[in-house]
N, C-alpha and C positions, 0 to 999 in steps of 0.2 A: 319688459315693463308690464307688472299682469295689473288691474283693474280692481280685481277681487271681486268681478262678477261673477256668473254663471259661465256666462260664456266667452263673453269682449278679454281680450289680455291673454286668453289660455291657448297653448303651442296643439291646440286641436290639428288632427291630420287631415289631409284635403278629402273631402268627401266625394268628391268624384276619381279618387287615386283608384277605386276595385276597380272601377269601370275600364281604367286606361289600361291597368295590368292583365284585366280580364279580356280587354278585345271589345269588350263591351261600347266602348267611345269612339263613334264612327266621326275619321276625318272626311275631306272632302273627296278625297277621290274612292273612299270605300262603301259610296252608297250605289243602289241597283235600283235598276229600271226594268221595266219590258221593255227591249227587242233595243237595247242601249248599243249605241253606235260610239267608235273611240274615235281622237284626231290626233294627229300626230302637226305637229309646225315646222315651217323649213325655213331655216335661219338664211339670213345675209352673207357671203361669201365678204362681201367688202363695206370698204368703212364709210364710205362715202360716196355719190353717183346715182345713177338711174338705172331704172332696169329695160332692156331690152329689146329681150325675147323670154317667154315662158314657155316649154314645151312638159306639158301633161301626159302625152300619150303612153309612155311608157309605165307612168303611175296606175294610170286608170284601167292601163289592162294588165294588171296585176290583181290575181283572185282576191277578193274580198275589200279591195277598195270601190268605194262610192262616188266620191265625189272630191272634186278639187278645187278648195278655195282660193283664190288671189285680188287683187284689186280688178282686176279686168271682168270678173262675173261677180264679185261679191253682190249679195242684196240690197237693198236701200240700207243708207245709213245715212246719221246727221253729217252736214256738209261743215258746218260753222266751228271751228276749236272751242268754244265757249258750252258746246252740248257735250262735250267732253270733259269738260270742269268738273273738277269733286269737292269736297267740302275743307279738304287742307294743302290743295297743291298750292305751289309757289305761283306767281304773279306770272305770265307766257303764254304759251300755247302749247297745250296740251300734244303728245302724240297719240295718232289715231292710226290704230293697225290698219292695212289692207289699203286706205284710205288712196295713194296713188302709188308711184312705179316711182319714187325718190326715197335713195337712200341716205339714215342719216348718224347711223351709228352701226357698229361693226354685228352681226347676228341678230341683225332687225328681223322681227318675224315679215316674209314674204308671200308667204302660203299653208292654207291650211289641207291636209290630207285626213279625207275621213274614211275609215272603213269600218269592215262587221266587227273586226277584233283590233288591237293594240297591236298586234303584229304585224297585221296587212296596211294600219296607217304609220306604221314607223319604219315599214318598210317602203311603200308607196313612196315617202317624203324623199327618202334615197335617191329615188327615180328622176325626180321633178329636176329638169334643165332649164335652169337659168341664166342668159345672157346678162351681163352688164356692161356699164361705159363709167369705169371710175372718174373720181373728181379728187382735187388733192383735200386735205384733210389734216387734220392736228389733233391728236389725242395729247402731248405733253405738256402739264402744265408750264414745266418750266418754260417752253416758248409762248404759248397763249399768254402767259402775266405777264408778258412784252406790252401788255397792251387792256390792260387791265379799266376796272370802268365800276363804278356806283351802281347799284339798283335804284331806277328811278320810281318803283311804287314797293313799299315795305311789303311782307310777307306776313299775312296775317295769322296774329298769334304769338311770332318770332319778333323781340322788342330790336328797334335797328340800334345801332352805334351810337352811343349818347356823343353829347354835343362838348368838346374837351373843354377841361376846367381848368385856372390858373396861367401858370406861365411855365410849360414844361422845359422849353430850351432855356431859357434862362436860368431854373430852379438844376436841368441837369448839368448843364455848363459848371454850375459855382460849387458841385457836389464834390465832396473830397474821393469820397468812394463809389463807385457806378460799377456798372455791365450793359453790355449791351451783348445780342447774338441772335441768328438765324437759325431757326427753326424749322423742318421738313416734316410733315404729318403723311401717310402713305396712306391711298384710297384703300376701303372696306368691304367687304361683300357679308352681307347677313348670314348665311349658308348654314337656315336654322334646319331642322333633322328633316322638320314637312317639306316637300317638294310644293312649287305653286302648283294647284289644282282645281278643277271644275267642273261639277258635274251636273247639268242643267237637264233638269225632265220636262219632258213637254206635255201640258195636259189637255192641250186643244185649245182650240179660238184666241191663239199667241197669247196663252196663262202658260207660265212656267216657275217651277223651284227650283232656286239654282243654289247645290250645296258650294262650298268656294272658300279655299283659304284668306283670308281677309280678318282686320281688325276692326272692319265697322260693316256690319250688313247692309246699315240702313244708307252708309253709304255708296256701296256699290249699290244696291238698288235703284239710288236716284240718276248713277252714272247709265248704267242699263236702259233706265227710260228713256233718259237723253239723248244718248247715242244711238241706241236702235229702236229708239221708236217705239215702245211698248208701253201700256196704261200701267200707271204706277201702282196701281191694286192689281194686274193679273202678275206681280212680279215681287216672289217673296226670297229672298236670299236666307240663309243659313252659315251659321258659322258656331256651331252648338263648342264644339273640341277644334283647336290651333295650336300644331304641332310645333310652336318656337314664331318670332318673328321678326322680337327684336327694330320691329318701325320699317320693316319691308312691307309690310300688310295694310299700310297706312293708306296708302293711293291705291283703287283699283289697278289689279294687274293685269297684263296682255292678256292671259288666259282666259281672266273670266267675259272677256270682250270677243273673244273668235271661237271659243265654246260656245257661248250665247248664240252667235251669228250662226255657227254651222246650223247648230238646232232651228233657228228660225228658216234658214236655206232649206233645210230636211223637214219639216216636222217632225223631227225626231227626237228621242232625248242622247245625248253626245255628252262626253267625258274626255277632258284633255287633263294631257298632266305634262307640264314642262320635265326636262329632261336637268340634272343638278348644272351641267354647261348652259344651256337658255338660262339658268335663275340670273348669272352675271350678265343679264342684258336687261335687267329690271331695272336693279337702281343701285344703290354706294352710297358709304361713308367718302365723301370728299375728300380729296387731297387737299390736303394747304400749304401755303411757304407762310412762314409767319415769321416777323421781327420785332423783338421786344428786347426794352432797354430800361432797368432803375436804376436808382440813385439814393441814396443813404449817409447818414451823419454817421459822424465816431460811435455814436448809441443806437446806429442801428435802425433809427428811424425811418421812413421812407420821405425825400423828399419831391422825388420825379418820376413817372411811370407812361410807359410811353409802350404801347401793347398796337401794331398794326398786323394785317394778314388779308391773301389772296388766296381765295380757294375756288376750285374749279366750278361748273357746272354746265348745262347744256346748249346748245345752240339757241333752244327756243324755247325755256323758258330758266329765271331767275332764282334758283335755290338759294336760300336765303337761310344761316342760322348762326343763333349768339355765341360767337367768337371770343371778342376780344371786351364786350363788357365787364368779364370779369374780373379783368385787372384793374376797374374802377370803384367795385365796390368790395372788393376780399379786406383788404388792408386800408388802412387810416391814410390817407394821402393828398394833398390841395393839388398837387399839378399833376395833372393825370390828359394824355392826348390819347385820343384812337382813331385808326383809320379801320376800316371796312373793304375789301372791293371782291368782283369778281373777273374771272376769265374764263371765255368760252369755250371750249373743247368739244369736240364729235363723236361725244360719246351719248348713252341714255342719261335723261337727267338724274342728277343725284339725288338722295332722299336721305329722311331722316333715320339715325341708326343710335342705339341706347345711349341717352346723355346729347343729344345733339349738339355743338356748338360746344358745349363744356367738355367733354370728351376728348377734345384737340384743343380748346381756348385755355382751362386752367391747367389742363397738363403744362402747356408752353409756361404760365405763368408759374407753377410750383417749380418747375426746374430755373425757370430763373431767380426766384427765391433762396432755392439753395446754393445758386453761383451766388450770390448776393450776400449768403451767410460766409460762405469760407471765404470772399474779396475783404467783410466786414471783419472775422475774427471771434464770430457767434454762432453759436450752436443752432441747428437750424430750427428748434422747436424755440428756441427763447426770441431767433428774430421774430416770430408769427405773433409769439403773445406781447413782443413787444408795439407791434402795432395793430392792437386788434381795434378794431371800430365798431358802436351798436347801431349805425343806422346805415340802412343803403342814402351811400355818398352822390349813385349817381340820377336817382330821383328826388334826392333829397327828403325823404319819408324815414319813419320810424320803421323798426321792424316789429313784428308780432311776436316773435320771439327769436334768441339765438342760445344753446347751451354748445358750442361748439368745443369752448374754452372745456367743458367735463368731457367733450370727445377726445381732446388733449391729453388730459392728465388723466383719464383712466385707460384709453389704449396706450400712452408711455410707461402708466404702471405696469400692465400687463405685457407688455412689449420687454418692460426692462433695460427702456431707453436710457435711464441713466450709469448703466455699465459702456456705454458706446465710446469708444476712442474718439479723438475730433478727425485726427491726422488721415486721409487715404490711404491706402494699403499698409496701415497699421494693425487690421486683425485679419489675423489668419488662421486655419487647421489644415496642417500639412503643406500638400498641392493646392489647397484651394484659400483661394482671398476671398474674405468674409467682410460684406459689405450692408451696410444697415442706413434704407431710406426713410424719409417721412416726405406727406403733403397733407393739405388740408382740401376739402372738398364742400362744394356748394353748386347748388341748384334750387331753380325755382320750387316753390311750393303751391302748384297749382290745383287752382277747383275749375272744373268746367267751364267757358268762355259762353254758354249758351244752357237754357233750363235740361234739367236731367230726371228723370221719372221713371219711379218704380212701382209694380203694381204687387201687392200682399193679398193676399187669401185665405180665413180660414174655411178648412173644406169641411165638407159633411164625414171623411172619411178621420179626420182629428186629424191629416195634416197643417202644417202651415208652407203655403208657396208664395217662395220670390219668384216675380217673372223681371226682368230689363232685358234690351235690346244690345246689356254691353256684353262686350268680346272679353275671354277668360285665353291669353294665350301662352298660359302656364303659370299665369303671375300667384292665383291662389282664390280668385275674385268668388267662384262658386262659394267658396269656404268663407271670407268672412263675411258677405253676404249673410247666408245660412245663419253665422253668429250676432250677427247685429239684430235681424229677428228674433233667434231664440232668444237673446238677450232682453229684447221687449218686452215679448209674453213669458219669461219664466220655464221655458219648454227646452229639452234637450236638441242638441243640434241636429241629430238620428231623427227628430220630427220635423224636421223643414225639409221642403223640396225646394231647388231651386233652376230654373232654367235661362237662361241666357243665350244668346246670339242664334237671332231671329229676329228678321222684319218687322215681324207680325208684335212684338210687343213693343212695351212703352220706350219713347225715343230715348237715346242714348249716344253722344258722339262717336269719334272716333276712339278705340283704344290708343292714349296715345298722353306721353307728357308724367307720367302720374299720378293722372287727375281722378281715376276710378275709386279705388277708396274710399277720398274726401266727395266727391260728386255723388256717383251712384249709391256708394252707403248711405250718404244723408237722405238719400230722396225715398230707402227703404227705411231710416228712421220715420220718416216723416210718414209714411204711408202707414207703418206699424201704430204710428199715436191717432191716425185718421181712423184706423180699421177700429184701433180700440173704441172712437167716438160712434161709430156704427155699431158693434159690436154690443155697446151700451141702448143703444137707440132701439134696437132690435130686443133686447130685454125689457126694456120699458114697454114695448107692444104690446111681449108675450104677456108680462101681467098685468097691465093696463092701469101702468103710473103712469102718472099727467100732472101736469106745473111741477113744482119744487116739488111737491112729494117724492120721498122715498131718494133720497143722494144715492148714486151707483157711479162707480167706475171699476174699472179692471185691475187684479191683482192676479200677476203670474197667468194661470190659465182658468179666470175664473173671472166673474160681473161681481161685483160684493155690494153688499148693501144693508142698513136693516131691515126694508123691506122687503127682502126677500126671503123665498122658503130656505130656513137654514144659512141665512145671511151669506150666501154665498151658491153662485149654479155657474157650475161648467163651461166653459165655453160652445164646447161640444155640444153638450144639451142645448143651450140657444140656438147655435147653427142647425141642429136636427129640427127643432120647432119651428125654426123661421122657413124651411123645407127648399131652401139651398142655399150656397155658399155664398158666402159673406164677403167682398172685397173693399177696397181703397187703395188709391192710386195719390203716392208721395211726388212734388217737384223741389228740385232743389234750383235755382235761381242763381245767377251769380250775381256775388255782389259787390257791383260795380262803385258804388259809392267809398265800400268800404277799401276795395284797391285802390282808390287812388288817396285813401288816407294813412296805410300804413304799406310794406312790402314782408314778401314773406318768404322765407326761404329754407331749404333741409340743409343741414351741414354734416360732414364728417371729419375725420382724422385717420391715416392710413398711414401705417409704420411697415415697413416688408425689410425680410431678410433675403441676400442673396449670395449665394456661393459660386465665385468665377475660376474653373480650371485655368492658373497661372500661364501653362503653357499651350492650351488649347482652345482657349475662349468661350469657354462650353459657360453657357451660364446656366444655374439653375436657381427657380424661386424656394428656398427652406420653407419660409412661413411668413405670412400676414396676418396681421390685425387690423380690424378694421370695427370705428369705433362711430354708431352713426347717431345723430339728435330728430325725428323725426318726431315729434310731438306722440301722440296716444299711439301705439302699438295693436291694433288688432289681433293680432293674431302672430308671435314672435316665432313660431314657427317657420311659419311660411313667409314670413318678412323676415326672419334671416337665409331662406332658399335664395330670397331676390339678391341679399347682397351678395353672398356664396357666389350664386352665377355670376355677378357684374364685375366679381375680382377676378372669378376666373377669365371675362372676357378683358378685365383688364391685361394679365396676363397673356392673352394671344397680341393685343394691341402693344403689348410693349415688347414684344420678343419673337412674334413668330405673323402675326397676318400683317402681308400684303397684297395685292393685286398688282402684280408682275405686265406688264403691258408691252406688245411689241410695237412698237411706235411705227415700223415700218409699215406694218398693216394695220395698227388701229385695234388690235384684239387683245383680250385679255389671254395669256397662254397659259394659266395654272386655274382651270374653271374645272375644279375636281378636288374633293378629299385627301385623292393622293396627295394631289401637288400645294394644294391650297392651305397650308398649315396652318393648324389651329390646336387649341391646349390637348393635349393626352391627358390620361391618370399620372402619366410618368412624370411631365410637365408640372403640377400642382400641386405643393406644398400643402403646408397643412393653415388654416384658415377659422380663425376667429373672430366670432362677431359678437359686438356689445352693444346695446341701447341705454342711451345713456336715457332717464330723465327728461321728458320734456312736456311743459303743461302748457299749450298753448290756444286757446279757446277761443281767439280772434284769427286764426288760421282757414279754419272750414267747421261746419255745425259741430262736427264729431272731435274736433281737435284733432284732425289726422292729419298725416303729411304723407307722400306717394315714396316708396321706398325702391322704385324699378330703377332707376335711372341714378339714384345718390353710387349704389354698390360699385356704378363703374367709376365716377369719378375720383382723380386723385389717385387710383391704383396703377398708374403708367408710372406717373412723376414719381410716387414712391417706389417704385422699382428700378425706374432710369438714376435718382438719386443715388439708389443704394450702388449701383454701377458703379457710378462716379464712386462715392465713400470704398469701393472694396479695389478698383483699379488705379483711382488717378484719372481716368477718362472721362470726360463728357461727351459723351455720344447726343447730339443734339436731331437726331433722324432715326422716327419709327416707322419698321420695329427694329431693335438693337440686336444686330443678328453679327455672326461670328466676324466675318468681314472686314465690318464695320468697328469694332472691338480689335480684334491686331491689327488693322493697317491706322489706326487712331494713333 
């Protein structure tokens, strides 16, 4: 969807792509100090328990190690869980590394090893003997939901479980046609290409820079202060390049907490970098069991829906995310129950991972939509549009917009969904069963829950610079940034600078939700039409108009006016006269009034082909569509990259990632690339995406919708679909791996 601007609409390439290809874009473990010290961490042997004894000796006299950290010499640190709070964790108590000698998940960090090189602290760590005295322990959900339980304080941000409507047993009871089934979703590891890292300089009188994989600087910054003790101005974080992160980077991570520490133990500056096994001790996409049940007339309508689910999460604190909502506002429906709960396990807490809650919530519900279509005798695109609804049912609010309905019908056009057989393993080629799914997808459309500010500049030099404090961690954000300026003043995107993730600029939350786009773009619209008002102000100086004389404002890159020489001077020229650079800083606000007047959501449509070797069970993805409504389009370039990626990770989540757990000990046993499957080139079919249309103006200033998190959802269920359409099977447990497929 292009604009017909200059810049807004056009599939412009990422402007920081030389930099990445070039080497030029330092992450965080690739920045240098003087006389820079590495750490190495020594993980938990067990899953639960106490420790001991620690014997160091053999570390320390090992050439080139320094120094050995654990809870028994660590430095001062905050004592209280609550100095450990960040600005998006769940409701609990936070974990604090080093903090004492109790273990509470399997490869807890225990000790830090620091030496002169990377070698002598990852060797050192070898060294380190550790006594313990286990405790028994429960990694399997399946026995934890023995005993399952509500969150007693909601999770801010994350809307809880609406409160059910109608009369569901009774409406499913008197239903001619129903389903009901169990559901198993299998835990997630982010395992994006960046390893977690950190690499903290020390500049004297406890001032440090700490470069650091992370989605929000400004929030590790304030976890940093907190925890160790440091003035919030000697303590500037960096997070300029994030190599993938996918909602790991959300919560400060262990690293950049025993990085910090070392450095403050040493005065030194100190660089850890977890190892790809330590990243599975961070955080997960949750396991769920989830049960869901409708109910439908002869026509297919819905009369009952009844969407419950138990999903893991830590001992000590409450992850919390939107599950099962979705079955209450997809489809047209009066009797609708949900249940919510969690169960505790000993593991690290779990965190948010692309799509949270909808990721697992409406996969469960698209596939029971399509049980639902072959119980009913309906095609599974015409059940959906037969009960499409325009308002969220379960706030009871309008929506701002929905074109979902053109997600439909122009990925079925393109799809070629009305050649499809109804029948299961009625199309074939050859050896292989050819199987064609659909789902529908929805997710929130969020703007910032807190103000968001961006600072413009024109320089002396005829740039123009964006500066925000938001995190860029692939999604595209440098680039349409850069365009929504150029866009302003009329100026090529090749003239904007723009930088991002860094403390030191204007506040910015977390990366996280969507919300960038719509948030951080509007607050550089906004700062763009301030700068223009200075910009003019600063011309009226230089020739010395006063009251109404002389009207001027900016056109493209210039002051106009009739009173001026040539009715028209450069911008350039003013900023030279005025004898330096010209800024204004945009906020964007959220607005609270107008949420709770209408609800706003992204939708898609996702149609996948899949080909199942008859006698081998080899599944493979041919092709997906994916059709998404996402209001104004930035930049359809790089907003079809997001969905690209989100199928492709649909694709691992429906066929190939799990986290394999030995329950015996508590650990995850495939904490590696080898083991840890995820899509190949081989794996990925071929992938379309289309924007359909969408003008929605009551959404966020700019009319935008976040496009990170729609691309994954709905691509499971349309793949598990097609499963079912090419075999006969309903494999109701992801991911749908061989197995699971012939012993079905």
């Amino acid at each position: 969807m292009a604009d017909g601007g200059m810049a807004i609409g056009k599939p412009i390439s990422r402007i920081d792509g030389s930099k990445k290809v070039t080497g030029q874009a330092l992450y965080a473990a690739e920045y240098d100090a003087p006389g820079l010290l590495h750490a190495a961490v020594v993980s938990s042997r067990i899953a639960k328990g106490k420790i001991i004894a620690i014997d160091a000796i053999e570390a320390l006299a090992l050439p080139g190690v320094i120094a050995v950290l654990t809870h028994e010499n660590r430095p001062h640190v905050a004592a209280f869980r609550y100095a450990y709070k960040d600005t998006v964790g769940p409701p609990g108590g936070p974990f604090k590394p080093l903090h004492d000698g109790k273990i509470r998940f399997a490869d807890q960090p225990v000790a830090v090893v620091i030496g002169e090189n990377y070698e002598a602290a990852r060797d050192g760590a070898a060294l380190v003997r550790i006594t313990y005295e286990e405790e028994a322990f429960e990694t399997d959900l399946d026995v934890a939901k023995a005993e399952p339980f509500k969150p007693k304080l909601p999770r801010i941000g994350v809307k809880p479980a609406p409160k059910s409507r109608g009369d569901f047993d009774a409406a499913f009871a008197a239903a001619a046609i129903k389903i009901s089934a169990a559901y198993e979703t299998a835990a997630q590891h982010h395992n994006a290409m960046e390893l977690f890292a950190t690499t903290v300089v020390w500049e004297g009188e406890d001032k440090i820079t700490v470069y650091d994989k992370t989605q929000g600087s400004q929030n590790v910054q304030l976890y940093l202060k907190q925890a160790l003790g440091f003035k919030l101005k000697n303590v500037r974080v960096v997070n300029a390049f994030v190599g993938g992160a996918f909602g790991s980077g959300l919560r400060p991570a262990h690293s950049a907490f025993l990085a910090t520490l070392a450095a403050k133990h040493l005065k030194r500056s100190v660089r850890l970098v977890l190892t790809r096994a330590q990243m599975f001790s961070i955080t997960y996409r949750a396991d769920t069991r989830q049960e869901i049940a409708l109910a439908c007339d002869a026509d297919g309508r819905l009369l009952a829906v009844r969407h419950a689910c138990v999903a893991a999460t830590s001992k000590n604190e409450d992850q919390q995310e939107t599950v099962v909502n979705w079955a209450g506002l997809a489809y047209a429906c009066e009797n609708v129950a949900f249940d919510y709960q969690l169960a505790r396990v000993d593991t690290p807490t779990p965190g948010d991972m692309r799509a949270p809650g909808a990721a697992v919530g409406v996969h469960v519900l698209e596939c029971a939509m399509d049980e639902l279509a072959y119980a009913a005798g309906i095609d599974p695109l015409e059940l959906r549009l037969r009960n499409w609804v325009e308002h969220d049912q379960n706030d009871n609010l309008p929506l701002t917009s929905k074109a979902q309905k053109a997600c439909y019908a122009q990925a079925a056009q393109r799809f070629g969904w009305s050649e499809r057989s109804f029948g299961p393993r009625t199309m074939r080629d050859g050896q292989d069963l050819i199987g064609w799914g659909m789902a529908g997808g929805v997710w929130d459309a969020f703007v910032a829950p807190v103000p968001t500010r961006a600072r413009v500049t024109w320089r002396r030099d005829g740039r123009l610079e964006v500066a925000a404090a938001a995190s860029d961690i692939g999604t595209g954000t440098y680039t349409i940034l850069a365009q929504i300026a150029a866009e302003a003043f009329g100026v090529p995107v090749e003239q904007v600078e723009v930088w991002l993730g860094d403390s030191t600029l204007p506040f910015n939350p977390v990366e996280g939700g969507s919300w960038m786009a719509a948030s951080t773009g509007a607050a550089v619209a906004r700062a763009c039409d301030k700068l223009k008002v200075a910009l003019v102000k600063a011309a009226r100086k230089q020739f010395k108009l006063r009251g109404r004389k002389g009207a001027l404002s900016v056109s493209r890159d210039a002051v106009i006016g009739e009173a001026l020489p040539s009715r028209a001077v450069s911008l350039n020229e003013i900023v030279t006269a005025a004898g330096q650079d010209i800024t204004a800083t945009g906020t964007t606000l959220p607005d609270l009034a107008g949420q709770r007047k209408h609800a706003s959501y992204v939708h898609s449509a996702v149609f996948a082909e899949v080909r199942v070797d008859e006698d081998l069970g080899v599944i493979r993805v041919k092709r997906i569509v994916s059709a998404i409504a996402a209001g104004r389009i930035l930049n359809p370039k790089t907003a079809g990259s997001q969905i690209i990626g989100g199928v492709v990770m649909g694709i691992g989540q429906a066929l190939h990632e799990e986290a394999q757990t030995d329950h015996r000990f508590g650990k995850v046993m495939n904490h590696s690339f080898q083991d840890y499957h995820i899509p190949a080139n081989a794996d990925v079919g071929a992938i379309e995406v289309i924007f359909v249309q969408e003008h929605d103006p009551d959404v966020s200033p700019l009319g935008v919708k976040g496009v990170g998190e729609i691309g994954l959802v709905g691509v499971t269920a349309a793949i598990a679909n097609a499963v079912f359409h090419a075999t006969g099977k309903r494999i109701r447990s992801t991911p749908i791996t061989i197995d699971k497929l012939i012993s079905a």
